[in-house]
C-alpha positions as CSV (number, residue, x, y, z in Angstrom):
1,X,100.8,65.6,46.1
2,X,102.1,62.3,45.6
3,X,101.0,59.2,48.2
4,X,104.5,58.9,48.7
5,X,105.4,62.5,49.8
6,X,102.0,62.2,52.0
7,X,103.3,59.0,53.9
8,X,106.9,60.6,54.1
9,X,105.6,64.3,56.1
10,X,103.4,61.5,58.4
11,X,106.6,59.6,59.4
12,X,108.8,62.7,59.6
13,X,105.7,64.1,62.0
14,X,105.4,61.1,63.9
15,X,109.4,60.8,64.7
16,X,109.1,64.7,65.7
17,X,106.6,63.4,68.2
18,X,108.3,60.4,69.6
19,X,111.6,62.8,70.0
20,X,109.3,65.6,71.6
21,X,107.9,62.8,74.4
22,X,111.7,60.8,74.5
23,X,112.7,64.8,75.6
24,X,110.2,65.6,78.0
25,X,110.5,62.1,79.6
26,X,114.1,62.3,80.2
27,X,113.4,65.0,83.0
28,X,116.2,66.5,85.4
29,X,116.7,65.6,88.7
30,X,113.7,66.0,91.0
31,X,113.4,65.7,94.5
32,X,110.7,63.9,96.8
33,X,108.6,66.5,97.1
34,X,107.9,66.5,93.4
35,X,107.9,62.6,93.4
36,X,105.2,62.9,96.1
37,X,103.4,64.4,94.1
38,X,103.5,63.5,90.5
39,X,103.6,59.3,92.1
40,X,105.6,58.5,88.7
41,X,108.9,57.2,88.4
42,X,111.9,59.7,88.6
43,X,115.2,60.9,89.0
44,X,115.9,61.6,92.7
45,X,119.9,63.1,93.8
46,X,121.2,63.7,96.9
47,X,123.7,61.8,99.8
48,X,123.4,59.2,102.4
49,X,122.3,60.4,105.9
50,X,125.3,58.4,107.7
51,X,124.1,59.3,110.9
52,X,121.3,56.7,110.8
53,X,121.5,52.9,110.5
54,X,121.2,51.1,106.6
55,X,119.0,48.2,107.1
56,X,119.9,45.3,105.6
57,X,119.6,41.4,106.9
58,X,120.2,39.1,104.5
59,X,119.2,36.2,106.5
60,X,115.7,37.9,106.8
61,X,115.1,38.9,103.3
62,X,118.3,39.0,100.7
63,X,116.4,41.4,98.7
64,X,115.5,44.3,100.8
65,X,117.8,47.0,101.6
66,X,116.7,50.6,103.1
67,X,118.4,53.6,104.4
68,X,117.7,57.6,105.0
69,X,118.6,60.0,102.8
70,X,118.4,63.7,101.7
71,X,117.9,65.3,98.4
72,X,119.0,68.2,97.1
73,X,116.6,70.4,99.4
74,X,117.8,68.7,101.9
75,X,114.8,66.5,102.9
76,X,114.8,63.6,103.9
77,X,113.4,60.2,103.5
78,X,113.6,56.9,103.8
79,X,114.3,54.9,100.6
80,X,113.5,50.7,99.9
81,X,115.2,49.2,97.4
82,X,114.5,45.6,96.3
83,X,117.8,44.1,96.3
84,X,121.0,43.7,97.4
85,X,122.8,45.8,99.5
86,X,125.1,47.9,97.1
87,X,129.0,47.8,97.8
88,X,130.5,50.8,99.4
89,X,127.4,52.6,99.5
90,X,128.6,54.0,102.9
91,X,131.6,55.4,100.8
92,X,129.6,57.2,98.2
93,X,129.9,60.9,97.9
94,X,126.3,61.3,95.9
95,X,123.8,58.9,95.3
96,X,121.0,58.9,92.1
97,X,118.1,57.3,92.6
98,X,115.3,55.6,90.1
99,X,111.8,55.2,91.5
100,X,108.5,56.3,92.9
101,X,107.2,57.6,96.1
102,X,104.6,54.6,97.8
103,X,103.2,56.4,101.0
104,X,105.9,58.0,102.7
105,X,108.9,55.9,101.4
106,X,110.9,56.3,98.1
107,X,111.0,52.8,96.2
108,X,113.8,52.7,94.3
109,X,114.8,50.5,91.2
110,X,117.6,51.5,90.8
111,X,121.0,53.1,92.4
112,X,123.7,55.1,90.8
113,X,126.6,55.7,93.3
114,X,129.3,58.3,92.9
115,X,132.4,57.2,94.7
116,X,135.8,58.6,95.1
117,X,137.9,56.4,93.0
118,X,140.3,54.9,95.2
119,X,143.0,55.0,92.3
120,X,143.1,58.2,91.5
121,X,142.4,60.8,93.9
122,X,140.7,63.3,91.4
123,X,138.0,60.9,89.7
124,X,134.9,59.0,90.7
125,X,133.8,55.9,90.4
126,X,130.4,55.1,89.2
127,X,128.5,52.1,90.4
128,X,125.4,50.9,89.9
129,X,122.6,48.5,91.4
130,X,119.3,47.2,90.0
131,X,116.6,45.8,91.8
132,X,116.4,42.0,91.9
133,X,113.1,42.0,90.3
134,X,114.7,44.0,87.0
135,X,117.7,41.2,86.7
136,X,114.9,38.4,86.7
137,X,116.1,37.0,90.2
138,X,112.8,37.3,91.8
139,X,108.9,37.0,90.9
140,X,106.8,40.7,90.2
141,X,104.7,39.4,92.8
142,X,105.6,38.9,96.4
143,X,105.4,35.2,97.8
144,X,102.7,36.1,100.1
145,X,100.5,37.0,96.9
146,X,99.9,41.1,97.8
């Protein structure tokens, strides 16, 4: 065989590859049991516990916001997210989560809130929040140096 047609079946392998791990990466939802114990990042859905209090205090630190809720098995748990408080969270009808169980907590980077549009009564609205840390507002590393 030609060096070419060698070189060609490696790079046609290796994309194979890179699609097979992109696919298995890209998991479903999970919920925190599994994140509890695989301790990687994930995909975490379920909705707000409304019955107990968001914690937010700007005054006290901008860039921490937590709150209860339950995933799709309906347990639930308390979730940190390092940023602002999102708009209308209260309003959200389901709530996806990006992040990793630390402890007993969920850490989130990310929030994906579905919201009934409030201009069209069959539709949601999708918004979504990133952590300060992932729009370069804050330092990887806590001020305290932890």
């Amino acid at each position: 065989m030609k060096k070419s047609s060698v070189i060609a079946i490696i790079v046609i392998a290796l994309a194979i590859a890179m699609i097979i791990v992109m696919y298995a990466d890209s998991s479903t939802y999970s919920t925190f049991s599994e994140a509890k114990e695989k301790q990687s990042e994930l995909y975490v859905v379920g909705v707000l516990n409304k019955e107990k209090e968001l914690h937010y205090n700007p005054k006290e630190d901008a860039n921490h916001f937590s709150f209860f809720m339950y995933d799709n098995d309906s347990t639930e748990c308390r979730v940190v997210f390092r940023g602002a408080k999102p708009q209308d969270i209260e309003r959200s009808e389901q709530i996806v989560l990006t992040g990793k169980m630390v402890g007993d907590e969920f850490h989130a980077s990310k929030i994906l809130m579905k919201c009934p549009s409030k201009y069209n009564q069959d539709e949601m609205e999708v918004i979504e929040a990133s952590t300060a840390q992932n729009l370069g507002f804050v330092d990887s590393k806590p001020a305290n140096g932890q």
